[in-house]
VOBA-1610 file (N, C-alpha, C; in pm, whole numbers, padded with zeros to 5 digits, always signed):
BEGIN
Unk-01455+10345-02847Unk-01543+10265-02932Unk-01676+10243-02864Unk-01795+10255-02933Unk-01872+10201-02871Unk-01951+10102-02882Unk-02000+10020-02754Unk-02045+09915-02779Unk-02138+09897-02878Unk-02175+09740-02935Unk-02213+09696-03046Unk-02365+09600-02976Unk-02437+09604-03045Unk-02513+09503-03021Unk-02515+09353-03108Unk-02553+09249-03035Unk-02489+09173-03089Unk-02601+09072-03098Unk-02658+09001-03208Unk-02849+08947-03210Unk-02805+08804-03170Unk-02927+08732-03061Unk-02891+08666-03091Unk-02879+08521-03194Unk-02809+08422-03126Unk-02792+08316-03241Unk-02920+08192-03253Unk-02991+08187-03174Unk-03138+08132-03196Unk-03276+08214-03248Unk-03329+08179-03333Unk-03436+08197-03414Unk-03532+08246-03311Unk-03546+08379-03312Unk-03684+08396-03233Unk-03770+08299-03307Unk-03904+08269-03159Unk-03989+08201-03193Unk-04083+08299-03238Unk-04188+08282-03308Unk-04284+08369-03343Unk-04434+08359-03266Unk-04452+08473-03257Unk-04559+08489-03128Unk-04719+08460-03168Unk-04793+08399-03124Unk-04925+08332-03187Unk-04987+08461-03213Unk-05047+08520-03288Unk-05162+08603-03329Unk-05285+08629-03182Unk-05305+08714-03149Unk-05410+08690-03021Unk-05483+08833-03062Unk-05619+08835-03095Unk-05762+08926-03122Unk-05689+08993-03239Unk-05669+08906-03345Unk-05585+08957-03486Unk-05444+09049-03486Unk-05388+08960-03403Unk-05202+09046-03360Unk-05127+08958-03335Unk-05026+08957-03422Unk-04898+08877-03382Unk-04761+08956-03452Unk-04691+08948-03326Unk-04535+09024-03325Unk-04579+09156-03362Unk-04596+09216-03319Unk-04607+09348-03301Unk-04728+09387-03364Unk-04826+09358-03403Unk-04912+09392-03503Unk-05018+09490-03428Unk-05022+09605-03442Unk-05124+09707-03425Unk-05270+09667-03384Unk-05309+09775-03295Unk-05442+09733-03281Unk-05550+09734-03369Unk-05483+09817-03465Unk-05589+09846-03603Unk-05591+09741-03710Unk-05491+09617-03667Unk-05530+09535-03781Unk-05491+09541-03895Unk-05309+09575-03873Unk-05206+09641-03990Unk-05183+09502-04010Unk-05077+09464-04117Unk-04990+09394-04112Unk-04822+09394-04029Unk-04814+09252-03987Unk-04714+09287-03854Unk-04599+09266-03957Unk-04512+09364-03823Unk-04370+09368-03827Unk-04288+09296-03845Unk-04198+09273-03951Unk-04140+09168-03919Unk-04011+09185-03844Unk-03979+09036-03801Unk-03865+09061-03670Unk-03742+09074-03749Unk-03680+09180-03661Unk-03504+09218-03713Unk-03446+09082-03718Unk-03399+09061-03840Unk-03248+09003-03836Unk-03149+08992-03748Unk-03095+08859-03710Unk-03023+08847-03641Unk-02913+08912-03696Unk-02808+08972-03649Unk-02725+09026-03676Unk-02584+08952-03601Unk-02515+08970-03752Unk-02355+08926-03652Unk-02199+09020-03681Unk-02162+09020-03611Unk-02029+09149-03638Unk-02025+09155-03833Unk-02010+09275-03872Unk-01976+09300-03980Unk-02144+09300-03997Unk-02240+09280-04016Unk-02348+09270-04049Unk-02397+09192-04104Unk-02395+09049-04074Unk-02352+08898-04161Unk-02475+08860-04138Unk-02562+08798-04183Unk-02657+08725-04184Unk-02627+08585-04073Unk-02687+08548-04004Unk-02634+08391-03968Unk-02664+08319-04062Unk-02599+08175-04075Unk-02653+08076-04147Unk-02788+08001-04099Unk-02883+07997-04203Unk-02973+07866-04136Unk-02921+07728-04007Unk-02979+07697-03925Unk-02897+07578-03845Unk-02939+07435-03956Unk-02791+07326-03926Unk-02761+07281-04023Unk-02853+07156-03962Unk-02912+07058-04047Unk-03013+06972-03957Unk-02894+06844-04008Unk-02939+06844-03861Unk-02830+06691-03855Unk-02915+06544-03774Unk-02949+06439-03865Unk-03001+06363-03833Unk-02963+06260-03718Unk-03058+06218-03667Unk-03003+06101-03513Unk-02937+05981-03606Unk-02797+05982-03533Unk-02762+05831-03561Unk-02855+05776-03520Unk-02892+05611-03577Unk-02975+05515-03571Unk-02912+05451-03472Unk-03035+05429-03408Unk-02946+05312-03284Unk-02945+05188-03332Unk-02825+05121-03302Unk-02768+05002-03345Unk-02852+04927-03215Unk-02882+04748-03257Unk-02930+04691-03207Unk-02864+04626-03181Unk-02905+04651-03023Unk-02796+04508-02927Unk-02756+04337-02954Unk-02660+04326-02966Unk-02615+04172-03030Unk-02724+04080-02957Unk-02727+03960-02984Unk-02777+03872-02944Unk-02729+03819-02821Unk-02796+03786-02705Unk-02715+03704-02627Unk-02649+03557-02612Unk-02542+03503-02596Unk-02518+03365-02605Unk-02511+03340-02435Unk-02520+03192-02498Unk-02530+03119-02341Unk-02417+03107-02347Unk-02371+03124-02186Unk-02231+03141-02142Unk-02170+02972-02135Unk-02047+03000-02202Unk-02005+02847-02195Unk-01936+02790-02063Unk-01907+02708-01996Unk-01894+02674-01854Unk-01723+02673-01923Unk-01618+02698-01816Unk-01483+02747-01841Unk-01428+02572-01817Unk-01294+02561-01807Unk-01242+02469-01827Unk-01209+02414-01650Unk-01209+02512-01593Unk-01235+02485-01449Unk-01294+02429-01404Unk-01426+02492-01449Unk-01564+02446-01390Unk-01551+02308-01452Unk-01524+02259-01580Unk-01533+02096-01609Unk-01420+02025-01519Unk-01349+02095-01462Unk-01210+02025-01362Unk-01258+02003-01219Unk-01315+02084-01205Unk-01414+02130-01054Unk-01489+01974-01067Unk-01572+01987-01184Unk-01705+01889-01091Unk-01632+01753-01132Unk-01551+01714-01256Unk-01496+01564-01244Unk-01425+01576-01089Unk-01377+01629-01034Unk-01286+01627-00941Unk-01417+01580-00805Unk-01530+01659-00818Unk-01659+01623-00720Unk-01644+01495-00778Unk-01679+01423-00853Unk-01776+01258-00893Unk-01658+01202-00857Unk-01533+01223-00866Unk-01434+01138-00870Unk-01431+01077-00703Unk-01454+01217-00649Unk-01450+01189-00465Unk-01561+01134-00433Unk-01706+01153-00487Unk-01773+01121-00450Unk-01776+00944-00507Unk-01735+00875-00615Unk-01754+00771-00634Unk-01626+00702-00521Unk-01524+00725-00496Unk-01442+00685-00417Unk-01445+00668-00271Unk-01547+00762-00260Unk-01589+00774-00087Unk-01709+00603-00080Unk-01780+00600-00187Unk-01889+00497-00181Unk-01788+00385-00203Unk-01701+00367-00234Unk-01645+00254-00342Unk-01572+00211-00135Unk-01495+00305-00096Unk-01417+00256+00033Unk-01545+00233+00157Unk-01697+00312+00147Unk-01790+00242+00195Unk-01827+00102+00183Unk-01821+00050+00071Unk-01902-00073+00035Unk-01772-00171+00050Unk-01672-00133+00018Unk-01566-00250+00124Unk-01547-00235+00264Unk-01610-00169+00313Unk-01605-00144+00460Unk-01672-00252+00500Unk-01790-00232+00456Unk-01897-00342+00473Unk-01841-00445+00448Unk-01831-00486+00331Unk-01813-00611+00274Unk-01703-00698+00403Unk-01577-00568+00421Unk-01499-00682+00519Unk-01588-00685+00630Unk-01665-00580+00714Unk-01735-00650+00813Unk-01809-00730+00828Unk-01888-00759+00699Unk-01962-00899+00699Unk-01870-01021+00696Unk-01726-00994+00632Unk-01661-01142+00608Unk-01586-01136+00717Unk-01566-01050+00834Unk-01516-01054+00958Unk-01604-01176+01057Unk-01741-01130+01011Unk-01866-01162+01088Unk-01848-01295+01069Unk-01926-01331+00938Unk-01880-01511+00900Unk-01791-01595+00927Unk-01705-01490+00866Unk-01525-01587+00945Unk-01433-01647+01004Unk-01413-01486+01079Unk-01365-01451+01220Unk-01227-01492+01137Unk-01151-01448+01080Unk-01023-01496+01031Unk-00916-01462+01123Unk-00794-01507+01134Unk-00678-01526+01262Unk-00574-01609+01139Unk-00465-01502+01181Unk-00334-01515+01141Unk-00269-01628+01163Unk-00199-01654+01089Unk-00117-01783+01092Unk-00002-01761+01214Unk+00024-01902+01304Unk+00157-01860+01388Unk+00260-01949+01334Unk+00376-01900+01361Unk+00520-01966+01319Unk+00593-01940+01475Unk+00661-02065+01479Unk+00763-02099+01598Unk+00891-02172+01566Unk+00995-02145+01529Unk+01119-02250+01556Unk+01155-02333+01654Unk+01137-02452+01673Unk+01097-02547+01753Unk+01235-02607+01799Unk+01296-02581+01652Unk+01475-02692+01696Unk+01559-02635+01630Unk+01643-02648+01669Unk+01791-02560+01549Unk+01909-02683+01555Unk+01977-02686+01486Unk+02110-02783+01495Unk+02223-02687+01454Unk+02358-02630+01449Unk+02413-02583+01410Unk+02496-02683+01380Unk+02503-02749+01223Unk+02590-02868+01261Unk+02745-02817+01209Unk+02744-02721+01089Unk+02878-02669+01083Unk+02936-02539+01071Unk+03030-02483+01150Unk+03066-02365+01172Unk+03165-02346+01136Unk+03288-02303+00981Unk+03379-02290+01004Unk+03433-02128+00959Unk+03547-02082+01002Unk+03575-01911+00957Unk+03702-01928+00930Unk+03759-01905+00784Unk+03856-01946+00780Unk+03977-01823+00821Unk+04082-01793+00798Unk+04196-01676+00802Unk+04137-01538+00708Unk+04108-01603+00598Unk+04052-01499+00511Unk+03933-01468+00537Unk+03885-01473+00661Unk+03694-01411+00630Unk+03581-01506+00566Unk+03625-01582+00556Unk+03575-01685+00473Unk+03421-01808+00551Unk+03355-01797+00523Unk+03249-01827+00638Unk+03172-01952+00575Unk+03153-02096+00626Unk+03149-02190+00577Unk+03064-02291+00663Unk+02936-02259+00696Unk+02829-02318+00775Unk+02730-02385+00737Unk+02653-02466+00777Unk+02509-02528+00765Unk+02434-02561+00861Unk+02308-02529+00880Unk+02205-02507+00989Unk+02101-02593+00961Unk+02057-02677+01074Unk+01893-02733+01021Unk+01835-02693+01117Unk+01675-02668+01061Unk+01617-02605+01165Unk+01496-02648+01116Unk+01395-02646+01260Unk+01281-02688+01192Unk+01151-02572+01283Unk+01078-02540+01163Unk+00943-02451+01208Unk+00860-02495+01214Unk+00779-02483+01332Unk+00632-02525+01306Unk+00544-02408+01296Unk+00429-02439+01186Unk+00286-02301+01176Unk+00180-02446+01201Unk+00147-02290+01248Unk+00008-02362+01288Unk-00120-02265+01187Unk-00236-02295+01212Unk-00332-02207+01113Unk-00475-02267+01201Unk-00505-02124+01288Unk-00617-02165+01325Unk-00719-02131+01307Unk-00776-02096+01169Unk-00915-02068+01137Unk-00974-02224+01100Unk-01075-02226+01107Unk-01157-02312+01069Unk-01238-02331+00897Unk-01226-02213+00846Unk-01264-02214+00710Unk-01208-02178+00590Unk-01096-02105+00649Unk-01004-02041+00576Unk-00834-02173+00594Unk-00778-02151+00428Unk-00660-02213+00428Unk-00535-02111+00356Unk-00480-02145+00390Unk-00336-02044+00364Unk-00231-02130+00205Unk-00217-02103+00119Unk-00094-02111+00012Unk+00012-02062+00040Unk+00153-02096+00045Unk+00223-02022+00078Unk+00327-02089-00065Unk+00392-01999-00137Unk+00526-02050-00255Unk+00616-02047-00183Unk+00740-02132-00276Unk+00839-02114-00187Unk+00932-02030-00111Unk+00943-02072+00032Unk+01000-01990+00170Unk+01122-01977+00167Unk+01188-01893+00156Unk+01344-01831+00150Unk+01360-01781+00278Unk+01485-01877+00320Unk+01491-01880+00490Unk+01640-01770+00533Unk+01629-01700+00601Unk+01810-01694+00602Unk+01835-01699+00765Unk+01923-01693+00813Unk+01978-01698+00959Unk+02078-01570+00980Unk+02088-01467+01089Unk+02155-01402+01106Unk+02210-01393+01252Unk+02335-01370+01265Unk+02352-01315+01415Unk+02298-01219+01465Unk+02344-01182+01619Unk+02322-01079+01668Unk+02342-00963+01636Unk+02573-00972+01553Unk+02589-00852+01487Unk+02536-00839+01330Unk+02445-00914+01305Unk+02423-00878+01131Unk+02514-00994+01074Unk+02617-01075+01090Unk+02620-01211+01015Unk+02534-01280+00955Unk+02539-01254+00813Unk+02444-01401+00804Unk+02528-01530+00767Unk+02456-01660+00854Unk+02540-01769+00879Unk+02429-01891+00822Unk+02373-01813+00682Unk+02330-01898+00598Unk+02156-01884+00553Unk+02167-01951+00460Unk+02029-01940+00355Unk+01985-02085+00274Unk+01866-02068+00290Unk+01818-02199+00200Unk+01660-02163+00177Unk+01626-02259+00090Unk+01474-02266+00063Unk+01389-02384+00082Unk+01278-02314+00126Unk+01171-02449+00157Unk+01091-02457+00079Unk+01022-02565-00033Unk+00967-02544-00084Unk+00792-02492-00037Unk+00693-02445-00122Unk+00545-02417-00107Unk+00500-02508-00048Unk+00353-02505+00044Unk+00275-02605+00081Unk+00165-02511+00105Unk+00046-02590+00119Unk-00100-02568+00175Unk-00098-02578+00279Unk-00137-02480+00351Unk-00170-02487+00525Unk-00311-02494+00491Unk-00360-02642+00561Unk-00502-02668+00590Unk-00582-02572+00674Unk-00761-02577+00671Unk-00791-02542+00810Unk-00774-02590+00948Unk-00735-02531+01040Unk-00687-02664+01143Unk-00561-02705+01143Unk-00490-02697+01062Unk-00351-02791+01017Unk-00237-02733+01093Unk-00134-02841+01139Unk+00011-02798+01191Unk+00094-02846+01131Unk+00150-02774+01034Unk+00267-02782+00956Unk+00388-02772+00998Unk+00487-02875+01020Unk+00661-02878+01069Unk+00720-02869+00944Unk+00806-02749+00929Unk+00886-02726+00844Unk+01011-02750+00862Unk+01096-02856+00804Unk+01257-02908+00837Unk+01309-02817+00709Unk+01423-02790+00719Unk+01534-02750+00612Unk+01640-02691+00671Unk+01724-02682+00544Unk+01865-02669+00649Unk+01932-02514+00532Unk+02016-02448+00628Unk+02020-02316+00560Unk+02209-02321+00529Unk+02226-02298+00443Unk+02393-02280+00436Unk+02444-02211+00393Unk+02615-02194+00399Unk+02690-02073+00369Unk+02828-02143+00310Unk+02891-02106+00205Unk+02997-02148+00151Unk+03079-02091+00150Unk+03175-02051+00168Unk+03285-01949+00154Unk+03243-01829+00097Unk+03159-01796+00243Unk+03064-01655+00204Unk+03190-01548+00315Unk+03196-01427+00239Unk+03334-01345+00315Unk+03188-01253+00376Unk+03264-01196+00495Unk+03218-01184+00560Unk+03335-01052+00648Unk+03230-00969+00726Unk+03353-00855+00803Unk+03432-00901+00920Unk+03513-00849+00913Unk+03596-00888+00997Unk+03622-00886+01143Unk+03530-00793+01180Unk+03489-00814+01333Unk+03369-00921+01337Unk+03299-00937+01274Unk+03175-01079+01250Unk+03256-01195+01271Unk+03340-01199+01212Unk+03414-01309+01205Unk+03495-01349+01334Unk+03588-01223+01406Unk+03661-01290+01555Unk+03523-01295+01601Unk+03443-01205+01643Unk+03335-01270+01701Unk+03272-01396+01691Unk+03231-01424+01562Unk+03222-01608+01542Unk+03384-01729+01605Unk+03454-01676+01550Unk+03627-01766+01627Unk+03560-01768+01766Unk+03532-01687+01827Unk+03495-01608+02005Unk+03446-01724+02024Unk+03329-01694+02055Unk+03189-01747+02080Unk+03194-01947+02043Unk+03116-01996+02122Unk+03049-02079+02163Unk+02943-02108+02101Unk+02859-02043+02172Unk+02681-01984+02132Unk+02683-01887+02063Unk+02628-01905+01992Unk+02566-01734+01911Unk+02422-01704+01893Unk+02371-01587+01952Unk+02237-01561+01969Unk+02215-01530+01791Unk+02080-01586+01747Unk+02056-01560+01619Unk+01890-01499+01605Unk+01881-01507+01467Unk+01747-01480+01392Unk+01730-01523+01297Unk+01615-01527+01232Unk+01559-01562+01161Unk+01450-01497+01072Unk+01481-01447+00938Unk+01364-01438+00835Unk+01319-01514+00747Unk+01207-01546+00733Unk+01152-01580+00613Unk+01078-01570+00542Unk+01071-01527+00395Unk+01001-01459+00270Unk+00925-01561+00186Unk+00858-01544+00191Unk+00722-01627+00031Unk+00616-01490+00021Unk+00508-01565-00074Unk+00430-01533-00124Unk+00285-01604-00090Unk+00238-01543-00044Unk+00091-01649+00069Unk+00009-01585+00026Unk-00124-01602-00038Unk-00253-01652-00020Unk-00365-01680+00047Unk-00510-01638+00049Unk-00604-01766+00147Unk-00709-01827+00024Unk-00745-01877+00085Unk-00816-01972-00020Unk-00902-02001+00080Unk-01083-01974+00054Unk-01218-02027+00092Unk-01265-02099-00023Unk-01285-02221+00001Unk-01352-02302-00088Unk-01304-02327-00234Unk-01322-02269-00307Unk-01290-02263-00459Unk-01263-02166-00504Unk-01247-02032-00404Unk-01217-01902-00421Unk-01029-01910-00369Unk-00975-01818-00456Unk-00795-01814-00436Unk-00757-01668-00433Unk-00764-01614-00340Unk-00688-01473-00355Unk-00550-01492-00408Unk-00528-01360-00481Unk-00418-01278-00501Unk-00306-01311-00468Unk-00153-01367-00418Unk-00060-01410-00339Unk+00014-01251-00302Unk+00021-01222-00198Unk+00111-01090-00134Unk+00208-01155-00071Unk+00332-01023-00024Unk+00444-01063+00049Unk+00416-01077+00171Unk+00490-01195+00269Unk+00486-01200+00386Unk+00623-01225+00397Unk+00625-01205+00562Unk+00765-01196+00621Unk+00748-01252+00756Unk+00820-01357+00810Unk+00794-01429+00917Unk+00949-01411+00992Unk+00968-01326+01110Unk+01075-01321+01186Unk+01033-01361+01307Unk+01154-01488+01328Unk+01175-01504+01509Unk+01306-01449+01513Unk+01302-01457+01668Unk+01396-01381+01720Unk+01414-01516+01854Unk+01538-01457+01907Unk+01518-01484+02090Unk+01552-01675+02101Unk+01651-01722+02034Unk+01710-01825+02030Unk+01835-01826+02018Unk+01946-01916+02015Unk+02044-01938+02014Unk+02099-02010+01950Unk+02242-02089+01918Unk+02265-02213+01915Unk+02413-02208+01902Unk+02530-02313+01947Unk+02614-02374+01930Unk+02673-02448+01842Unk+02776-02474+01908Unk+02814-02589+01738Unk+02803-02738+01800Unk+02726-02822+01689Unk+02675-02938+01737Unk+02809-03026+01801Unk+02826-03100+01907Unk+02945-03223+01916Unk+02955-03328+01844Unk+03030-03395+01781Unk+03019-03496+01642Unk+02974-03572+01739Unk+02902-03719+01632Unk+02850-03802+01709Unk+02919-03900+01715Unk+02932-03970+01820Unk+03019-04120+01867Unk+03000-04221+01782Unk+03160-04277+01770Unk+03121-04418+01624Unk+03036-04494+01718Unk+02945-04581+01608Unk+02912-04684+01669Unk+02970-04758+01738Unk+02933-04839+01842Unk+02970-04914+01977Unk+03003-05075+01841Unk+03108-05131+01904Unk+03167-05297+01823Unk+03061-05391+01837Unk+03044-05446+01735Unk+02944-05572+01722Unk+02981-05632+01833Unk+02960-05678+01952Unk+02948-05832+02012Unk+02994-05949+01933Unk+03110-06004+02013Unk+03134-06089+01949Unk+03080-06259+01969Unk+03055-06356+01919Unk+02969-06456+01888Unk+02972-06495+01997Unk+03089-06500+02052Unk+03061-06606+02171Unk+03045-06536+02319Unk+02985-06438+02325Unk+02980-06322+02415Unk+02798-06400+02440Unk+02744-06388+02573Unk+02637-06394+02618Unk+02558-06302+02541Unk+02407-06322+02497Unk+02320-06165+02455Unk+02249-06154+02562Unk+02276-05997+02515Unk+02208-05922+02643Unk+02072-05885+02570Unk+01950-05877+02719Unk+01823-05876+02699Unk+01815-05739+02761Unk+01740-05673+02682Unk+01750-05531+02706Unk+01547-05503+02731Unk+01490-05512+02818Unk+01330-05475+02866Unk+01317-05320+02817Unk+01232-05302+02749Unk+01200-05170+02731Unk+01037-05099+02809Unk+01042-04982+02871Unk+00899-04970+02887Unk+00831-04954+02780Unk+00698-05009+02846Unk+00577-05041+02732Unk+00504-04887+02697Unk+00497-04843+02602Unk+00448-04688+02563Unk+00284-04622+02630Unk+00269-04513+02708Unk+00207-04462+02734Unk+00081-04475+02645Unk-00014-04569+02635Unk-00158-04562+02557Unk-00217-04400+02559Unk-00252-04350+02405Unk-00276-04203+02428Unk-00443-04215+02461Unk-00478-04134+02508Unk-00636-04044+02582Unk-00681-04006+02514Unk-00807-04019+02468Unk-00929-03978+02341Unk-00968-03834+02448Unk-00967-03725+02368Unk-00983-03627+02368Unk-01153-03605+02348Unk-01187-03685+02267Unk-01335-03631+02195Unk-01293-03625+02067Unk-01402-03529+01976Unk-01339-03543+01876Unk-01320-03373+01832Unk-01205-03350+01794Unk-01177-03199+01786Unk-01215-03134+01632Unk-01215-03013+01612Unk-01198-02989+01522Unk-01104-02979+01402Unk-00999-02997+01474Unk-00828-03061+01360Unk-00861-03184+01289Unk-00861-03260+01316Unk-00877-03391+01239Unk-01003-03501+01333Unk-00997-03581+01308Unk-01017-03714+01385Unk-00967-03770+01500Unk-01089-03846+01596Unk-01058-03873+01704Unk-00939-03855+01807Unk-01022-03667+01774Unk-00917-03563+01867Unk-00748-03522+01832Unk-00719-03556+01729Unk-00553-03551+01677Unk-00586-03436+01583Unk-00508-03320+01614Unk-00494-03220+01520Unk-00450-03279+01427Unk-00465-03213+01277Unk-00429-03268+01158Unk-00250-03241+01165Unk-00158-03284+01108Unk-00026-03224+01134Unk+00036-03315+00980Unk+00108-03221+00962Unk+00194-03273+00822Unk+00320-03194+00818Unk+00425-03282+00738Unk+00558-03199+00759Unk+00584-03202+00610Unk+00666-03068+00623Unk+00771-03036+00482Unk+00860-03047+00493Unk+00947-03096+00401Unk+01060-03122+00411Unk+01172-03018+00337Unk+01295-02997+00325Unk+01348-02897+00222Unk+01382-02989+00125Unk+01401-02937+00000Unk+01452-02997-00149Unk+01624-03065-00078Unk+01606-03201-00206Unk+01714-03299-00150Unk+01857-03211-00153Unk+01862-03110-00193Unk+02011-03064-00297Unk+02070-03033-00146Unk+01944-02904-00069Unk+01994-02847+00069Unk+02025-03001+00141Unk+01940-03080+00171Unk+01977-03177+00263Unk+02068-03303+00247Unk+02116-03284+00134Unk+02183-03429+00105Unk+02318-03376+00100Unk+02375-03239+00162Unk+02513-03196+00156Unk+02538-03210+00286Unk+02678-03235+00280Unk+02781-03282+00403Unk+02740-03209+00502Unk+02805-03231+00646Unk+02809-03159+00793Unk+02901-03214+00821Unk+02969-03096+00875Unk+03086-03150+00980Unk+03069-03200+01123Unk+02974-03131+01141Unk+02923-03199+01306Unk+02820-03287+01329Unk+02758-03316+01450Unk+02696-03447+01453Unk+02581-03395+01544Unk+02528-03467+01626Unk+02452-03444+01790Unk+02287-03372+01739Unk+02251-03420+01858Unk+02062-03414+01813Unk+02061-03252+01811Unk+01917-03245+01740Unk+01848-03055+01728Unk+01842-03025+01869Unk+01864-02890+01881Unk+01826-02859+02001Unk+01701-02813+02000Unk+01620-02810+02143Unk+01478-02745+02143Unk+01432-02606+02139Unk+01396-02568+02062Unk+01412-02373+02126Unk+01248-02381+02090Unk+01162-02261+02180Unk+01054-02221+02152Unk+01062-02098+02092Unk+01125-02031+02021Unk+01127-01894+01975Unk+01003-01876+01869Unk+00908-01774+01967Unk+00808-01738+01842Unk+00823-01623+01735Unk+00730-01635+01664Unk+00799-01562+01568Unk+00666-01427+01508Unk+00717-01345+01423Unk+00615-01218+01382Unk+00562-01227+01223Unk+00451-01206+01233Unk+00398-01249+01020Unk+00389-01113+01036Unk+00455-01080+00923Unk+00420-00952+00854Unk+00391-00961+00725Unk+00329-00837+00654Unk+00254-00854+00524Unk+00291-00725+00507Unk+00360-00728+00331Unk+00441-00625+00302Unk+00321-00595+00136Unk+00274-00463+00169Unk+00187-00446+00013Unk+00241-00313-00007Unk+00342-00383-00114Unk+00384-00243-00236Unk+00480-00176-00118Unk+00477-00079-00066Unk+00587-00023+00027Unk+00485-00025+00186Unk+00415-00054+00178Unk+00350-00026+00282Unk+00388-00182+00370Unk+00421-00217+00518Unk+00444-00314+00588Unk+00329-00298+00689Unk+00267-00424+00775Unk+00146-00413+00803Unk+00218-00549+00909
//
């Protein structure tokens, strides 16, 4: 077979005319040639090329402002939140150091001064049947500041965890300056009790004890009353026995018996101090509480004076779970 020629598929361009000639046109100024036909197998004419118009360009959407995500609004409350909280624990910083400054505020002290154990009994059954008087003294030594305290729920415990009784004292005002003696007596009724607590109480003599006590305290400047929080007042580091009943009275003298003249010494005249800041001509201010009649107007089996104990004691301040 032999080869074919084959035209091609673009349109010759047509050649400009130059000194009266274009595409082949003679020098004599014939009319030109025209160009062969493209040719395609079989002898086909090509088709004209098909005109195909530009898609239109579509115009770019509009832009929107980007909306801030839900983060970003979590993000910055979470900034103002820290940042108002950081100023808020600044400005009480201050505030207590200025009312430190003015103040100078100082904790209240508590001491158990006397204990009586007047009745101790344990029966066969576990059975535990006591009453205690005891008396606290607080003292309060700020000068401007006064203390509220509601009523004090006292209890007594041994060494091993016995408790050998409970009572309540009622509320009082601790003055500025003021020494408050607190009397009341704590008891136990046929409270059962474990059974090694118990030979140990039969045992014993003495029994080393403790002491808590719970209210609700306050300070109070002037006409201003804080809030009342928990406090907790534990001594420790005392003892006590069971009181010896006391001796009947001694027999009237009888009429025709001589009377006896009994000289007493004449009392120590007290010493002016000056004048202090507790009260007047030098006497700290001092006032006592007493417990409600119900605790004190019930029986004792035993007798014999309080004993003296100095056991001091610890204030604690209990807010919400936190102890301080």
């Amino acid at each position: 077979m032999g080869d074919r020629a084959y035209a091609p598929a673009v349109k010759p361009v047509p050649v400009r005319a130059t000194n009266g000639t274009a595409n082949g046109g003679g020098a004599n100024g014939g009319p030109p040639r025209p160009a062969p036909p493209s040719m395609l197998p079989g002898g086909r004419v090509p088709p004209p090329p098909m005109y195909r118009p530009k898609p239109a360009q579509s115009r770019p959407p509009p832009r929107r402002r980007p909306r801030r995500s839900a983060r970003g609004w979590c993000c910055a409350c979470c900034l103002w939140l820290t940042l108002v909280l950081v100023g808020l624990v600044f400005l009480a910083a201050i505030a207590a150091g200025v009312f430190y400054v003015v103040y100078h505020p100082q904790p209240p002290s508590f001491a158990v001064t006397s204990l009586r154990l007047a009745a101790l009994n344990v029966s066969d059954s576990d059975a535990l049947t006591s009453r205690i008087e005891f008396t606290v003294t607080a003292r309060n030594p700020n000068d401007k500041i006064a203390f509220a305290y509601g009523d004090m729920s006292a209890s007594f415990l041994t060494a091993d965890g016995a408790d050998v009784g409970d009572g309540v004292v009622p509320g009082f005002i601790h003055a500025p300056g003021n020494t408050t003696v607190i009397r009341g007596a704590a008891t136990a009724t046929a409270a059962t009790i474990d059974p090694v607590q118990a030979a140990a109480l039969r045992s014993k003599k003495s029994h080393a004890m403790s002491a808590e006590m719970d209210a609700k305290a306050g300070f109070q400047i002037g006409k201003f009353k804080s809030k009342r929080i928990n406090v907790r007042v534990l001594c420790a580091g005392f003892s006590a026995g069971l009181a010896k009943p006391t001796p009947p009275p001694a027999a009237a003298p009888s009429p025709d018996a001589e009377p006896t003249v009994v000289v007493a010494a004449a009392p120590t005249p007290a010493r002016g101090r000056g004048r202090g800041r507790g009260g007047r001509g030098g006497r700290a201010l001092r006032s006592v509480v007493r417990a409600s009649s119900s605790s004190s107007s019930s029986s004792s089996s035993g007798g014999g004076k309080m004993t003296p104990t100095d056991a001091k004691c610890k204030v604690r301040i209990k807010i919400w779970i936190w102890s301080f």
